[in-house]
N, CA, C and O atoms as CSV, one atom per row, in Angstrom:
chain,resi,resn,atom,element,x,y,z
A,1,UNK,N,N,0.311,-15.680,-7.636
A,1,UNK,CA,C,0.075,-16.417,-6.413
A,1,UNK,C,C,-0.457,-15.457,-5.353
A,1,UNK,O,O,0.257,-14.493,-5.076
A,2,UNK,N,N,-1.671,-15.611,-4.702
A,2,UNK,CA,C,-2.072,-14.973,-3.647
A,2,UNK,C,C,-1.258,-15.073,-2.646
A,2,UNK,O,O,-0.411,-15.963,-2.720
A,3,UNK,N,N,-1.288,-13.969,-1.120
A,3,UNK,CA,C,-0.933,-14.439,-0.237
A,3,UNK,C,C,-0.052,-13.559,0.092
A,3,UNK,O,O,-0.130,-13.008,1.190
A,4,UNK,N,N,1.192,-13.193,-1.008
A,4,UNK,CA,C,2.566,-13.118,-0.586
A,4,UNK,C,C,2.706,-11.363,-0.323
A,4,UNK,O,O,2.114,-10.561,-1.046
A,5,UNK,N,N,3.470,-11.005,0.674
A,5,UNK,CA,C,3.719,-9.674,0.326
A,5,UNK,C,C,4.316,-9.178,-0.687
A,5,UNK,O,O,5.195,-9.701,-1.372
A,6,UNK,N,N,3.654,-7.764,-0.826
A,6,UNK,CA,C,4.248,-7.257,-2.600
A,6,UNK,C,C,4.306,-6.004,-1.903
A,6,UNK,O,O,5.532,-5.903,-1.928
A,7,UNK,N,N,4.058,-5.331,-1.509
A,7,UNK,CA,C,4.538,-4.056,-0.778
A,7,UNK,C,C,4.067,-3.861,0.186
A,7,UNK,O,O,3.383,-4.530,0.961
A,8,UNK,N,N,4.729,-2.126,0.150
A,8,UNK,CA,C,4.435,-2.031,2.107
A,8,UNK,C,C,4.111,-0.078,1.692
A,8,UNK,O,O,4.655,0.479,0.739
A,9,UNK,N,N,3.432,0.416,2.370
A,9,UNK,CA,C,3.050,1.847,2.708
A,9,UNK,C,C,3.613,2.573,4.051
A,9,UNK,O,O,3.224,2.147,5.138
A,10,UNK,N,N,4.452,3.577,3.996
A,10,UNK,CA,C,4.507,4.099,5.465
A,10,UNK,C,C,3.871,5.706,5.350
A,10,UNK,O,O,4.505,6.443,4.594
A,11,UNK,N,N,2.929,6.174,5.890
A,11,UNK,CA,C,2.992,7.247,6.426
A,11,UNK,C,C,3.230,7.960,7.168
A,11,UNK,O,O,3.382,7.401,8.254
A,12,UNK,N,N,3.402,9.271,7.220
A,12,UNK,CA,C,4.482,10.428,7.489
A,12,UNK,C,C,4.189,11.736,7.209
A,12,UNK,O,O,3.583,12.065,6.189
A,13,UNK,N,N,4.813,12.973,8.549
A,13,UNK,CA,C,3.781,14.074,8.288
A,13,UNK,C,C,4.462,14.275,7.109
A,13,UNK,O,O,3.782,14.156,6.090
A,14,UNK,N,N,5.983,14.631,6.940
A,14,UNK,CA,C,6.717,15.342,5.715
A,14,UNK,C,C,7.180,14.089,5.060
A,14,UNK,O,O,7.808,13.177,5.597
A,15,UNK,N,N,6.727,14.183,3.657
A,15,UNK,CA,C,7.366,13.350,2.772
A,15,UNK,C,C,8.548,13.665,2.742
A,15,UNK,O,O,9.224,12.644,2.622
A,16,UNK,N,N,9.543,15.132,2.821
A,16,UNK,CA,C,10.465,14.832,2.036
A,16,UNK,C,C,11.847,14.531,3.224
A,16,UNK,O,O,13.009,14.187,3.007
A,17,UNK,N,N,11.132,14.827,4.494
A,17,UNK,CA,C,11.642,14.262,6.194
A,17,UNK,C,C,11.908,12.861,6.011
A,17,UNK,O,O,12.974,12.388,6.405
A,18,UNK,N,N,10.688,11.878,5.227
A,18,UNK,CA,C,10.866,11.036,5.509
A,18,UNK,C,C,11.891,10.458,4.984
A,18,UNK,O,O,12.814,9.861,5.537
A,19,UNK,N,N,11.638,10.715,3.599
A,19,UNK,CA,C,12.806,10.372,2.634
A,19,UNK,C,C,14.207,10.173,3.374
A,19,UNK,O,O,14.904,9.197,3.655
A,20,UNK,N,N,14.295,11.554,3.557
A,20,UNK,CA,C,16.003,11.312,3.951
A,20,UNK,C,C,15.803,10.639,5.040
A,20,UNK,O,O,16.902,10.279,5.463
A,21,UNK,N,N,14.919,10.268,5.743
A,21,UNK,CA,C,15.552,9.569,7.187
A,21,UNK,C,C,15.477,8.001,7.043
A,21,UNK,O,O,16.109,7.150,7.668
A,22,UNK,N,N,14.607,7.860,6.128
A,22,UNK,CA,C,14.245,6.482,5.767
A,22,UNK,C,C,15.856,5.924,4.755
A,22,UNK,O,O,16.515,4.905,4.960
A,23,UNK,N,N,16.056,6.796,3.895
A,23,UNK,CA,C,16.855,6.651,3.076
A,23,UNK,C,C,18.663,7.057,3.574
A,23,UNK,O,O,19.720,6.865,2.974
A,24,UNK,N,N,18.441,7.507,4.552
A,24,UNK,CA,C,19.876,7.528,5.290
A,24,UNK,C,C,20.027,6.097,6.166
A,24,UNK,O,O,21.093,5.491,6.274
A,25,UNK,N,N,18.794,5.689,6.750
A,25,UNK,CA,C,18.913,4.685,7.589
A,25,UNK,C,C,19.219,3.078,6.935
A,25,UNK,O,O,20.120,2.284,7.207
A,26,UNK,N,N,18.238,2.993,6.108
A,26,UNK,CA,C,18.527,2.620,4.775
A,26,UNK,C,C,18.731,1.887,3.847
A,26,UNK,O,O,18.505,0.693,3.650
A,27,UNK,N,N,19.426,3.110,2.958
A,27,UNK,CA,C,20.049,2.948,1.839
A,27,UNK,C,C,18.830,3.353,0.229
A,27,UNK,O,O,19.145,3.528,-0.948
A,28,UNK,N,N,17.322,3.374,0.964
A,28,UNK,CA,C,16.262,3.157,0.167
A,28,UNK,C,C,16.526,4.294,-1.217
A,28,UNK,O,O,16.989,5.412,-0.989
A,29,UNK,N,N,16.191,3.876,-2.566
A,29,UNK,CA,C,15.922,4.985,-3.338
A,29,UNK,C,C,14.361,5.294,-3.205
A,29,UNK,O,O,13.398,4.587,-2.905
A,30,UNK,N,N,14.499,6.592,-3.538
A,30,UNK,CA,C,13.051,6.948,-3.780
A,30,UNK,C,C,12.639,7.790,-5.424
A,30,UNK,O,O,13.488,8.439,-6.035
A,31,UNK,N,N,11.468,7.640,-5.830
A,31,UNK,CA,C,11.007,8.635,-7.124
A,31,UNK,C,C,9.546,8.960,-6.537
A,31,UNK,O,O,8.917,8.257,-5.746
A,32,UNK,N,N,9.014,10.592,-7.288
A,32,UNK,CA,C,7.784,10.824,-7.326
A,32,UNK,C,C,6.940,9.770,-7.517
A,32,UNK,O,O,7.031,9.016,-8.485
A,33,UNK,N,N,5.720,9.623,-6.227
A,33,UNK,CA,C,4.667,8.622,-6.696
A,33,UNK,C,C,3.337,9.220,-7.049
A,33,UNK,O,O,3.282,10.437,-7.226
A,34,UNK,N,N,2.368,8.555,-7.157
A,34,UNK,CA,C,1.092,8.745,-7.480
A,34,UNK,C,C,0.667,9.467,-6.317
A,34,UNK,O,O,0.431,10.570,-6.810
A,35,UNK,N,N,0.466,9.544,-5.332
A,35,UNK,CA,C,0.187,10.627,-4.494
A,35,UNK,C,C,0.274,12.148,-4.377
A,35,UNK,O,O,1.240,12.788,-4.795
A,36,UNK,N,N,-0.724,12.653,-3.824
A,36,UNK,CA,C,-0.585,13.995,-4.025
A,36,UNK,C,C,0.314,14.466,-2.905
A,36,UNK,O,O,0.605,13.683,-2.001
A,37,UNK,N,N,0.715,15.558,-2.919
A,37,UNK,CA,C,1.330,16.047,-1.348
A,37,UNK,C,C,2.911,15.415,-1.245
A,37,UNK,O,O,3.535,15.397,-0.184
A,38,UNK,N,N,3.466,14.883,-2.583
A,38,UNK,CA,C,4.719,15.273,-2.464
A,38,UNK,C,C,5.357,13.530,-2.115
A,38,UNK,O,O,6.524,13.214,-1.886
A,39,UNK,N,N,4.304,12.752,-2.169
A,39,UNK,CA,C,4.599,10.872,-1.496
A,39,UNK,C,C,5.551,10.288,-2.777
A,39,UNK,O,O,5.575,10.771,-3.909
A,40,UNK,N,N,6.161,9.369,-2.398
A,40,UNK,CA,C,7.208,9.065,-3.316
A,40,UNK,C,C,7.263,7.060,-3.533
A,40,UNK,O,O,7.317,6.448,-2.467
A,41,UNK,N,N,7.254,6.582,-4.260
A,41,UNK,CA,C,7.342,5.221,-4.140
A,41,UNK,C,C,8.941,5.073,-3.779
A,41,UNK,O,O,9.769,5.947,-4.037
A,42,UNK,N,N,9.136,4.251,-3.359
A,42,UNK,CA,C,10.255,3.625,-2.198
A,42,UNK,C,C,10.578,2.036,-3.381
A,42,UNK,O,O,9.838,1.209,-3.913
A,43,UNK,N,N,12.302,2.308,-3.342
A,43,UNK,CA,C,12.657,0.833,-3.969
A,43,UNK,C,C,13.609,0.615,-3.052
A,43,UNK,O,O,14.397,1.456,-2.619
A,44,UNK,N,N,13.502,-1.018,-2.628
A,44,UNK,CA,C,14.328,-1.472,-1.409
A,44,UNK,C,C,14.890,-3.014,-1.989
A,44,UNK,O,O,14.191,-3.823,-2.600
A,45,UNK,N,N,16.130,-3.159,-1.678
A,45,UNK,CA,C,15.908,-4.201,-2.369
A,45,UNK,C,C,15.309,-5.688,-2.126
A,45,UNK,O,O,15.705,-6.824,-2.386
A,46,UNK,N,N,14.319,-5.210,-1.586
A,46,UNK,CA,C,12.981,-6.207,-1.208
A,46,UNK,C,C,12.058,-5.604,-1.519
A,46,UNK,O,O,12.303,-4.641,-2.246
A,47,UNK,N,N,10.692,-5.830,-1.173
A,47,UNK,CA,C,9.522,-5.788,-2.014
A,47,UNK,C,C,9.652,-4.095,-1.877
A,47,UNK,O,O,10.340,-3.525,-1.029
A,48,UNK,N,N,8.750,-3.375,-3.008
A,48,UNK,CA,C,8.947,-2.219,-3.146
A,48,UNK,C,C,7.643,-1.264,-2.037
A,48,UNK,O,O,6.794,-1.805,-1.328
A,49,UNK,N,N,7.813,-0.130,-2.168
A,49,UNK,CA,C,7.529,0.200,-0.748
A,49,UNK,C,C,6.186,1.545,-1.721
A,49,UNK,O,O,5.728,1.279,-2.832
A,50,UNK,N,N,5.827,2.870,-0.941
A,50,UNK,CA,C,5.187,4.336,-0.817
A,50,UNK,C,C,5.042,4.882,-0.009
A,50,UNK,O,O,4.522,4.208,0.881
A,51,UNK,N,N,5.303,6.304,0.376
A,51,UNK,CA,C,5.231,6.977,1.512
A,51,UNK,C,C,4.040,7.768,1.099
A,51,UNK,O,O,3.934,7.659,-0.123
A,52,UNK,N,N,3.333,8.330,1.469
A,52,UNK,CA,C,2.628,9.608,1.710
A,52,UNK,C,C,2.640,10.685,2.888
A,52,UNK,O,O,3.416,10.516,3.828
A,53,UNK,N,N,2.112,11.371,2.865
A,53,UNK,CA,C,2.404,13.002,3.955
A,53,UNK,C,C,1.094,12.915,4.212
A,53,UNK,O,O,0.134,12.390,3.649
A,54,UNK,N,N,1.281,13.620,5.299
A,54,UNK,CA,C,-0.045,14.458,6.157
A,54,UNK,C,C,-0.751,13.104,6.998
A,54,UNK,O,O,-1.931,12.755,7.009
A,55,UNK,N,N,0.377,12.521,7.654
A,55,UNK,CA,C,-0.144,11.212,8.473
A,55,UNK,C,C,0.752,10.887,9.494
A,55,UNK,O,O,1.168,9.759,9.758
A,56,UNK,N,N,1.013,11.888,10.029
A,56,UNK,CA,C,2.169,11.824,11.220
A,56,UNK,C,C,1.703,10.544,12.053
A,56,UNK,O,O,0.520,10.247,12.225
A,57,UNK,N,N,2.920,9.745,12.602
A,57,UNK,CA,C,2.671,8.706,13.655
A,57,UNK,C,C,1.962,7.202,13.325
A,57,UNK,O,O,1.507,6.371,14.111
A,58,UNK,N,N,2.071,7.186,11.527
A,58,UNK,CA,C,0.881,6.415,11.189
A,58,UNK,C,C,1.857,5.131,11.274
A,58,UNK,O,O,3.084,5.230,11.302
A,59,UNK,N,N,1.037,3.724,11.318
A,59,UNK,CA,C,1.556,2.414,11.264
A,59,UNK,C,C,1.836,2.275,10.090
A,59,UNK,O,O,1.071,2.664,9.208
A,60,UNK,N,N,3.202,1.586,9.793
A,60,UNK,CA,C,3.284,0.849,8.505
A,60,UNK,C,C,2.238,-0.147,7.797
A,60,UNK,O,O,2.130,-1.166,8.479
A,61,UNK,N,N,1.621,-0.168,6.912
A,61,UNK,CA,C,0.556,-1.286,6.144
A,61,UNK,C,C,1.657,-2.239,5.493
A,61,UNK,O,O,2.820,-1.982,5.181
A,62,UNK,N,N,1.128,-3.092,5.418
A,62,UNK,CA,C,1.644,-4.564,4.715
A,62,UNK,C,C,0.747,-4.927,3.536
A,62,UNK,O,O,-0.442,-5.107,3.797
A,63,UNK,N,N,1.147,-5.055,2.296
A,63,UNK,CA,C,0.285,-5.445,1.364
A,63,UNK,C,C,0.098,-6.587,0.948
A,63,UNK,O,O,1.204,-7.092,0.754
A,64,UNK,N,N,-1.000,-7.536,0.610
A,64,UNK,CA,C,-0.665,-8.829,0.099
A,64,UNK,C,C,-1.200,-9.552,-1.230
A,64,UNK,O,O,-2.327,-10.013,-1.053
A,65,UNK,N,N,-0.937,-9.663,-1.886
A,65,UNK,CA,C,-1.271,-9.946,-3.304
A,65,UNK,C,C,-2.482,-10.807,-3.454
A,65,UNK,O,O,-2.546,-11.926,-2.945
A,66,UNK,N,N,-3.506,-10.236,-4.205
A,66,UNK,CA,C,-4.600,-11.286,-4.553
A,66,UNK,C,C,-4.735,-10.948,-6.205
A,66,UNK,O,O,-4.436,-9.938,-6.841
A,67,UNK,N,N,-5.238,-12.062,-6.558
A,67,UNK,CA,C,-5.333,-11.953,-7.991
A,67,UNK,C,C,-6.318,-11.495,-8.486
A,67,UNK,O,O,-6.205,-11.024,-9.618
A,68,UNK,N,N,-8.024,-11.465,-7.613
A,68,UNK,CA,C,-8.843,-10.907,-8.072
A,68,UNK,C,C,-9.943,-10.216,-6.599
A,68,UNK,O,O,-10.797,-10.755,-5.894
A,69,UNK,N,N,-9.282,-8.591,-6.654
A,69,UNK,CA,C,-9.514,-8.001,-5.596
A,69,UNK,C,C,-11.089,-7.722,-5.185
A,69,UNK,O,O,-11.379,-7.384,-4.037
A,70,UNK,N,N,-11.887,-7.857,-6.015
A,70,UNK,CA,C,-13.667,-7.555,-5.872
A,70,UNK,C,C,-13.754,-9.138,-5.289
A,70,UNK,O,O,-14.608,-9.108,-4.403
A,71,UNK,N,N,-13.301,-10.305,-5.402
A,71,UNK,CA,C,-13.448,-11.840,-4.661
A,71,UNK,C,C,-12.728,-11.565,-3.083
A,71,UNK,O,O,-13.245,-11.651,-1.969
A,72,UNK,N,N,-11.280,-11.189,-3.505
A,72,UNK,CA,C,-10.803,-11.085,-2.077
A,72,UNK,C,C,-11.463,-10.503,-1.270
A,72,UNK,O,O,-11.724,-11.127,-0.242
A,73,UNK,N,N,-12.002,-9.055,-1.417
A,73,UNK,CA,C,-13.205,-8.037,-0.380
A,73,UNK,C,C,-14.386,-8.996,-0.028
A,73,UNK,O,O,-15.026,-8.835,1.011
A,74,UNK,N,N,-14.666,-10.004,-0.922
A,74,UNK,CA,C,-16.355,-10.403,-0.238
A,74,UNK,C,C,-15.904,-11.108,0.759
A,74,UNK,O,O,-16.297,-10.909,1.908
A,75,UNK,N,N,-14.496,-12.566,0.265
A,75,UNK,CA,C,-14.175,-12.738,0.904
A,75,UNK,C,C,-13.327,-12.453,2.590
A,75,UNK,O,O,-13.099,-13.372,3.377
A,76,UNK,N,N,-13.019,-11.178,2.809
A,76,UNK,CA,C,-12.737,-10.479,3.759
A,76,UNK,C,C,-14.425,-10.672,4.591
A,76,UNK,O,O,-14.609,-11.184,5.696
A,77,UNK,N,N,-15.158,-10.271,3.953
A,77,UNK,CA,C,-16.047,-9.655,4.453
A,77,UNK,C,C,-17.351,-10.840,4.938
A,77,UNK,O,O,-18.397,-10.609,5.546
A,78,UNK,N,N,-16.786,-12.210,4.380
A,78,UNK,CA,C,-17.326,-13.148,4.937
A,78,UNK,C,C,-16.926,-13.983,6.127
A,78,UNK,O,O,-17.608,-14.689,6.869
A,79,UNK,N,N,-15.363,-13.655,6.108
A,79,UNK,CA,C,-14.989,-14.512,6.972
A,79,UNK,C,C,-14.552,-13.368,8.535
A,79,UNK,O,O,-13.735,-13.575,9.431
A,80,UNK,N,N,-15.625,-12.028,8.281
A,80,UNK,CA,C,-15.808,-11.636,9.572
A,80,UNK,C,C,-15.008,-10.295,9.692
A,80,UNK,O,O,-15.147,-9.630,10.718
A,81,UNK,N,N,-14.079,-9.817,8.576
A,81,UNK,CA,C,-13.264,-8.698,8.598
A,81,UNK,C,C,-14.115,-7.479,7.804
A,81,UNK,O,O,-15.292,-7.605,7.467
A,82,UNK,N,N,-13.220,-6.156,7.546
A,82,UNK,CA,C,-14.213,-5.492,7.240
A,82,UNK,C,C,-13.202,-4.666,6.119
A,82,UNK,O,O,-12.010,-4.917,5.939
A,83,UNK,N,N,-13.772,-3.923,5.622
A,83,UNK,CA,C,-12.715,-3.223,4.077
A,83,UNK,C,C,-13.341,-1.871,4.727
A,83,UNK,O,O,-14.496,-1.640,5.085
A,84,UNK,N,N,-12.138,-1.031,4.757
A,84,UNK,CA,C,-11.588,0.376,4.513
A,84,UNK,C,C,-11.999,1.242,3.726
A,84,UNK,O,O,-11.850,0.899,2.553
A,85,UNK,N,N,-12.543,2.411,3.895
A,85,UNK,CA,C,-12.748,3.645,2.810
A,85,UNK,C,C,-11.298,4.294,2.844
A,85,UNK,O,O,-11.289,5.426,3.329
A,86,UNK,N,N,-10.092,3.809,2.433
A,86,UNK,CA,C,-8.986,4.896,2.463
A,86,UNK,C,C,-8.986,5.753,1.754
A,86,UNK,O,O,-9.948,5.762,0.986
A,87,UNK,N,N,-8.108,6.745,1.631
A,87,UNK,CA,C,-7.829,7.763,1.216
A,87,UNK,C,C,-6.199,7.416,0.079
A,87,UNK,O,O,-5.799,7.924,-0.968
A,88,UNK,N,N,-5.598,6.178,1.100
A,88,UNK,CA,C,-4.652,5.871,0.038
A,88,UNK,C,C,-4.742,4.747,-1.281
A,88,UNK,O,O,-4.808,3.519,-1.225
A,89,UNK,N,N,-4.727,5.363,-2.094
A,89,UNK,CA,C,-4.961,4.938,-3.515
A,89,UNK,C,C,-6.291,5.008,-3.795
A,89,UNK,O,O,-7.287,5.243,-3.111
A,90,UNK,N,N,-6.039,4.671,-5.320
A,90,UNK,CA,C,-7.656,4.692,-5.875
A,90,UNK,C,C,-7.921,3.321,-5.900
A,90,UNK,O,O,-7.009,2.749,-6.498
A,91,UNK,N,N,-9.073,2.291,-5.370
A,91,UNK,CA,C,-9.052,0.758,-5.265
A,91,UNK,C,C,-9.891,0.227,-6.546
A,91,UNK,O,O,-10.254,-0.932,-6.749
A,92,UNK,N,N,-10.070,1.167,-7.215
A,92,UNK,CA,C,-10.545,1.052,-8.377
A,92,UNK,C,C,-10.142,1.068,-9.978
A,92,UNK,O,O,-10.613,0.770,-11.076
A,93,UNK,N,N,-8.440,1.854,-9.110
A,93,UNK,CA,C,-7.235,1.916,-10.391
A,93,UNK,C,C,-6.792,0.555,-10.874
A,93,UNK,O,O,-6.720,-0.293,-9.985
A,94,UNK,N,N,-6.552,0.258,-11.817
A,94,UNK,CA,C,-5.773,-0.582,-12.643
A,94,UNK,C,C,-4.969,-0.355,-13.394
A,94,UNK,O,O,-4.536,-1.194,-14.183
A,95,UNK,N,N,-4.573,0.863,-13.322
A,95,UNK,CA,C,-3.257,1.486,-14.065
A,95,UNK,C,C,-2.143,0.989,-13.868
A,95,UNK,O,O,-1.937,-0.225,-13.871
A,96,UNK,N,N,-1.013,2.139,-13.612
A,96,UNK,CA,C,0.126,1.520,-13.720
A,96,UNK,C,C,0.551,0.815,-12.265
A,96,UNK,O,O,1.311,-0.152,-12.219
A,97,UNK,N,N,0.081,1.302,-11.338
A,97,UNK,CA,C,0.314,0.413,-9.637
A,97,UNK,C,C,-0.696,-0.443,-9.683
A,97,UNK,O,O,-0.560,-0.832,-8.523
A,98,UNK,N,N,-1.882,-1.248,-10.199
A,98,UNK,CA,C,-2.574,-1.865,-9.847
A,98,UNK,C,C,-3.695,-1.641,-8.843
A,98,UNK,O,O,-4.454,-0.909,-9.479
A,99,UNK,N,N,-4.051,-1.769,-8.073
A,99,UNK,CA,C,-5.268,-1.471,-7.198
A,99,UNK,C,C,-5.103,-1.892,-6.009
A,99,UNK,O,O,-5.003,-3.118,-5.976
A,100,UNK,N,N,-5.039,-1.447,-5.132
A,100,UNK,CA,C,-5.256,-1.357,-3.416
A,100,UNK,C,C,-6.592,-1.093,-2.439
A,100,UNK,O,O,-7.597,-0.399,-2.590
A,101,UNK,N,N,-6.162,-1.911,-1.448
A,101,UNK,CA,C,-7.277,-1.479,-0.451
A,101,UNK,C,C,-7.596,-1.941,0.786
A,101,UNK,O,O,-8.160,-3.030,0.899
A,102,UNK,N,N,-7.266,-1.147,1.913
A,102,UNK,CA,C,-6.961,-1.667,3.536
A,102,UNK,C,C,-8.013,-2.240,3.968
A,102,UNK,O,O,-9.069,-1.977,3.394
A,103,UNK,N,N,-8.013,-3.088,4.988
A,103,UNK,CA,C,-8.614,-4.002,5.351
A,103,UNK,C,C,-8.300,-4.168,6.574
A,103,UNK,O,O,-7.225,-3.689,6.936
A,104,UNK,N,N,-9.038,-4.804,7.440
A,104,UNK,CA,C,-9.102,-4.962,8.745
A,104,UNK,C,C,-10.032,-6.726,8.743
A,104,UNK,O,O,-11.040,-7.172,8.195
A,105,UNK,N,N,-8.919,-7.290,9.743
A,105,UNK,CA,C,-9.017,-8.675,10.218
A,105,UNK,C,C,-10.278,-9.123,10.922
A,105,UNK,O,O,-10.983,-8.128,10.747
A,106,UNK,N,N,-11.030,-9.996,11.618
A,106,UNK,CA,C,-11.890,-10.244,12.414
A,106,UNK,C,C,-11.702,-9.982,13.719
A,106,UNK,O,O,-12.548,-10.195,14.588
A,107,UNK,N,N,-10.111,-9.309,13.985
A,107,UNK,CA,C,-10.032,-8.983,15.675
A,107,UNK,C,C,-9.270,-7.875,15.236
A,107,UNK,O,O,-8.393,-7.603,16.055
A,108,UNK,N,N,-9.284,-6.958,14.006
A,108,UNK,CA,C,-9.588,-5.705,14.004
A,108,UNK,C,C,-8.242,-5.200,13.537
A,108,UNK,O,O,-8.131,-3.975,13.532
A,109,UNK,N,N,-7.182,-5.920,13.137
A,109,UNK,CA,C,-5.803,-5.473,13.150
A,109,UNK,C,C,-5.988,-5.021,11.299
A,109,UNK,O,O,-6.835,-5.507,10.548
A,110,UNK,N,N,-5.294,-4.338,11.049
A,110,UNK,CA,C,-4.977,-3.614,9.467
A,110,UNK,C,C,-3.865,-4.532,8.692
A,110,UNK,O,O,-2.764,-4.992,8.995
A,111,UNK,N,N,-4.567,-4.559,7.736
A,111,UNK,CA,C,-3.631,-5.145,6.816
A,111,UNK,C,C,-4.085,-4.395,5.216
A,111,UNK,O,O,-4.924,-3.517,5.015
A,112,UNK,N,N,-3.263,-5.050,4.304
A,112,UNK,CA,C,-3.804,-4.308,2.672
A,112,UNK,C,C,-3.981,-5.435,1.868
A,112,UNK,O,O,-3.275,-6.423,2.073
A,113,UNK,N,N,-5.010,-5.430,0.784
A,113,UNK,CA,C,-4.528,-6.198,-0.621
A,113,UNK,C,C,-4.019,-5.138,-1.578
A,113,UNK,O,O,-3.918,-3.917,-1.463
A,114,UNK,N,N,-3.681,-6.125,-2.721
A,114,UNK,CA,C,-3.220,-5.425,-3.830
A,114,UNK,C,C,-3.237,-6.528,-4.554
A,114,UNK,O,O,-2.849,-7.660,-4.263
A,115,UNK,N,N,-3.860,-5.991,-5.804
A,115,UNK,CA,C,-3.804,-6.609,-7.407
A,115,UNK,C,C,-3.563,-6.171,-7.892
A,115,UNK,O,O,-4.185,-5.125,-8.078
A,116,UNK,N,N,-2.551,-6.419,-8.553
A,116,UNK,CA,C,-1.502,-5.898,-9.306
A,116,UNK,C,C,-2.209,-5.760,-10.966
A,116,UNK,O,O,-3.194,-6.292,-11.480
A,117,UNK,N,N,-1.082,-4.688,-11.529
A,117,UNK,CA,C,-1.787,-4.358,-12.860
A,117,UNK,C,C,-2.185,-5.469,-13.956
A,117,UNK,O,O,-1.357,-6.327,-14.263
A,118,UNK,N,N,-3.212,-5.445,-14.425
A,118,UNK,CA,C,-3.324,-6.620,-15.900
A,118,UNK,C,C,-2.247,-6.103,-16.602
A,118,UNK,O,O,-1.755,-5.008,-16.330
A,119,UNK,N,N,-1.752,-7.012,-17.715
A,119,UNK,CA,C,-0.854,-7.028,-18.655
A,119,UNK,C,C,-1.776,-6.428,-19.636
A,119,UNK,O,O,-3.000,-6.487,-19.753
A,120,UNK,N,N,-0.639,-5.697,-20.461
A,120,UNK,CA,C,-1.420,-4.648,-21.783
A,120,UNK,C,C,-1.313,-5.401,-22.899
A,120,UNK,O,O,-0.236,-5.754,-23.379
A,121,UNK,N,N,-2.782,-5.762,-23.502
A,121,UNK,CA,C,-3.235,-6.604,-24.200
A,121,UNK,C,C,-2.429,-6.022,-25.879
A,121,UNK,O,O,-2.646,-6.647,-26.917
């Protein structure tokens, strides 16, 4: 189902700062993520989360599930919003996190998709 949130991103200068402060405040576990520089995926027991480093002061992203992310982008991009060159994730992965990629609204505010991984045939 499109639409729904499926995760969330926070960046942060020190990953491992964040950790404990995020995870004292809380309760969050964390494990090594796909990021370089030490970022960790975040399990909450709501939708699951990722931190990365070297982004002091940054806004939390909101992710929202589409089922087929090359439709969702045109669509972004027709109805007046614009797609992101990030740096976080590869939007081209389909591995084991699925594929990401920030986005910005028609009055400019940030948001994310995400399509989640295909099933292994």
């Amino acid at each position: 189902m499109s639409g729904e949130p499926v995760f969330f991103e926070i960046g942060v200068e020190d990953p491992e700062r964040g950790k404990a402060f995020y995870g004292a405040l809380f309760g969050w576990d964390f494990a090594p993520g796909p990021s370089e520089g030490g970022g960790f995926m975040i399990g909450t027991p709501g939708i699951p989360g990722g931190m990365h480093g070297g982004d002091r002061g940054a806004v939390p992203y909101v992710f929202f599930r589409v089922d087929d992310m090359d439709a969702a982008l045109d669509r972004v991009r027709k109805l007046g919003g614009s797609v992101d060159d990030p740096e976080l994730g590869d939007d081209t992965s389909d591995g084991e996190y699925g594929r990401f990629k920030l986005c910005k609204d028609d009055q400019g505010s940030a948001f994310g998709l995400h399509e989640p991984p295909k099933p292994s045939a």
